[in-house]
C-alpha positions, -999 to +999 in steps of 0.1 A: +680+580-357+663+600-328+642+623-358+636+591-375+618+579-339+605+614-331+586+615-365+574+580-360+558+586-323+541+615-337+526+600-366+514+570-340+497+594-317+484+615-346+465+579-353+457+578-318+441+609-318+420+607-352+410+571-339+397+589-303+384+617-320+355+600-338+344+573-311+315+557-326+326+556-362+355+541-349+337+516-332+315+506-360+348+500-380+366+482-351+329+457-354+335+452-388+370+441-387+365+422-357+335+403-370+347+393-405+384+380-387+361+362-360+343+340-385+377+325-400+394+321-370+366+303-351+367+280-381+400+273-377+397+269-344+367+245-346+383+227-373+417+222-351+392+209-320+377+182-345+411+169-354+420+167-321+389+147-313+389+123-342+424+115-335+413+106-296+382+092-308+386+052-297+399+029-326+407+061-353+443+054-356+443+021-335+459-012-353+455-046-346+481-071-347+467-107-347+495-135-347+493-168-359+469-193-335+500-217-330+521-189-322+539-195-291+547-170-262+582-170-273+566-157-310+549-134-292+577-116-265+596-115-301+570-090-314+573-073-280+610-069-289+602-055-323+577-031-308+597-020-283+627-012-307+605+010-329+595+038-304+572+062-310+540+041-306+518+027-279+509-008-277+497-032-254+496-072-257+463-089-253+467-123-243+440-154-264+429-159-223+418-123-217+400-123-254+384-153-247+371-141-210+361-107-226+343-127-251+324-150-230+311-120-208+296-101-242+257-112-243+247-143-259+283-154-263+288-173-229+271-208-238+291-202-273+322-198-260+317-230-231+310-255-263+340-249-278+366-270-273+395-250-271+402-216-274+403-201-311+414-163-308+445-161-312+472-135-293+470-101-304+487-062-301+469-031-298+491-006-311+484+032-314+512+054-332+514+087-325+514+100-362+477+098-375+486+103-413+465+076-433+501+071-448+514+067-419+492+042-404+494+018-441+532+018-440+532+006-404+506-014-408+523-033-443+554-030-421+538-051-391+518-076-415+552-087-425+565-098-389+573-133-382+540-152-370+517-125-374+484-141-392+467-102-399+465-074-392+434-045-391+437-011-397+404+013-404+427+030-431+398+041-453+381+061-423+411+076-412+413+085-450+380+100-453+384+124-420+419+135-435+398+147-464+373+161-446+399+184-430+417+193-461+384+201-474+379+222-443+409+241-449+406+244-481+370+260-477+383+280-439+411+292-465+390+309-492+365+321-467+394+340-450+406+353-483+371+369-491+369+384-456+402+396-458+393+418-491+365+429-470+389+442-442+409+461-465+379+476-484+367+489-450+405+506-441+401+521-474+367+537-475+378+551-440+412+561-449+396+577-479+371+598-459+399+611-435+418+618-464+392+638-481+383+654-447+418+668-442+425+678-479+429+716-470+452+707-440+474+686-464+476+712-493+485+736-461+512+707-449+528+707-489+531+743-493+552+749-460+574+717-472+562+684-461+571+657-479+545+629-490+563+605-465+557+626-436+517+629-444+513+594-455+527+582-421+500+591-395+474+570-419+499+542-420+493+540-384+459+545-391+453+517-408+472+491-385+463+506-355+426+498-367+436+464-380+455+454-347+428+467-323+397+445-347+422+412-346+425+418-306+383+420-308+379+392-326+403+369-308+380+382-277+352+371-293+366+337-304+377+332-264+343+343-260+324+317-277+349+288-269+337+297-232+302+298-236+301+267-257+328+243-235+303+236-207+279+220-236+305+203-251+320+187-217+288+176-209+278+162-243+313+142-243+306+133-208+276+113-223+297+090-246+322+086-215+345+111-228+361+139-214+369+168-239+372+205-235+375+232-266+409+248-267+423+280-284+460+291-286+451+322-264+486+335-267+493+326-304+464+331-315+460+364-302+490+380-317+487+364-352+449+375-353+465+413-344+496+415-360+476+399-390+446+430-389+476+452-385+490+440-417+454+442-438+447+476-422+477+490-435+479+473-468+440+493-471+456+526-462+483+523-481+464+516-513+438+540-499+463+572-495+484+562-524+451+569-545+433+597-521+465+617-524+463+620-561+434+634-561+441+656-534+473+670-549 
């Protein structure tokens, strides 16, 4: 077990070496990983923010619940009940008084609203779930619309259904793009694998004749090639953070406009490690395939 770890440090600071040894080709590389991991990951990060904010936006996955007009208060504490007993949802009653005063204050309604001879809105519920599926919201709305006393009740069902699509759609296209950038990253492990490869052919003819197995000289480009990988996923969650930063202030202040407050988000932690431990997977898959063909050649 202690060879096993002996031969594994020194294939790791084998890749250290080759990676310091060459500075600003290394760089370049490190740019090009870090850029095509950065354009899929700030989608998916952008993409996450907007589905945060069309689920706060006011009224997205809001439904009201308007009872009958001769519903008493007793009908109406009954709903309460029934409301209460479900959980998992916010509501909040609006009494036909407070409608009607609301109403009278709106602008060119308060001469309206003094003619009439009684009041005409009827109680209602506000009620916002916390699961915004479009599913979701019909069941619970069908499920309320059959309550004792309730006269109807409004849910924007086809909006919410068109932003779910739009974020499947996102995904869908975020999904794909990452695919094609991900061929990309392991195109670029492999051209640079191949060149090291081709650089050290008379070392590794050397290494074979004395006795070294194929293992033992694939291992230091293994490393290679996720030590590359790792290091571009930890530049291009850096450059996500980066952007998030320079664009929250703008974003704060926009939202501030529409009496709003929002602020872009990123899973700093989570996202950090999947975007390395993800380059460290395509940089090796790239050396892999790169050194299984390079040392064909070679031998």
């Amino acid at each position: 077990m202690s060879a096993w770890l002996t031969q594994h440090r020194a294939a790791f600071a084998q890749a250290v070496r080759r990676l310091s040894s060459a500075p600003l080709s290394a760089l370049l590389s490190l740019l090009a990983i870090g850029i095509a991991l950065t354009l899929p990951a700030a989608g998916y990060v952008l993409l996450d923010n907007l589905r945060e904010l069309g689920s706060r936006a006011s009224g997205v996955k809001q439904i009201s619940v308007f009872m009958e007009t001769g519903a008493s208060r007793k009908d109406s504490a009954e709903i309460e009940n029934r409301l209460r007993q479900m959980g998992k949802l916010d509501w909040r009653f609006v009494p036909r008084e407070d409608a009607l005063q609301r109403l009278q204050k709106t602008e060119g309604m308060a001469e309206i609203v003094a003619s009439l001879p009684k009041n005409p809105l009827p109680d209602a519920f506000i009620v916002e779930p916390q699961d915004s599926d479009p599913a979701a919201l019909e069941a619970l709305g069908q499920t309320l619309s059959d309550w004792p006393k309730v006269a109807h009740v409004q849910l924007d069902s086809a909006w919410a259904k068109r932003f779910d699509a739009f974020l499947r759609l996102g995904r869908l296209a975020l999904t794909l793009l990452a695919g094609l950038f991900a061929a990309g990253l392991v195109a670029v492990t492999f051209n640079t694998i191949r060149l090291q490869v081709m650089a050290q052919a008379a070392e590794i003819e050397v290494a074979r004749m004395i006795g070294a197995t194929d293992a033992f000289i694939r291992r230091p480009f293994y490393y290679y090639g996720a030590l590359q990988g790792a290091l571009g996923g930890l530049l291009a969650a850096a450059l996500v953070q980066g952007g998030l930063s320079l664009l929250s202030a703008p974003v704060g202040e926009l939202a501030a406009l529409y009496g709003a407050a929002f602020t872009l988000h990123a899973p700093v932690i989570e996202g950090t490690t999947a975007l390395a431990i993800g380059g460290a997977l395509l940089g090796w898959l790239g050396a892999q395939l790169s050194v299984s063909l390079s040392l064909r050649r070679v031998g």
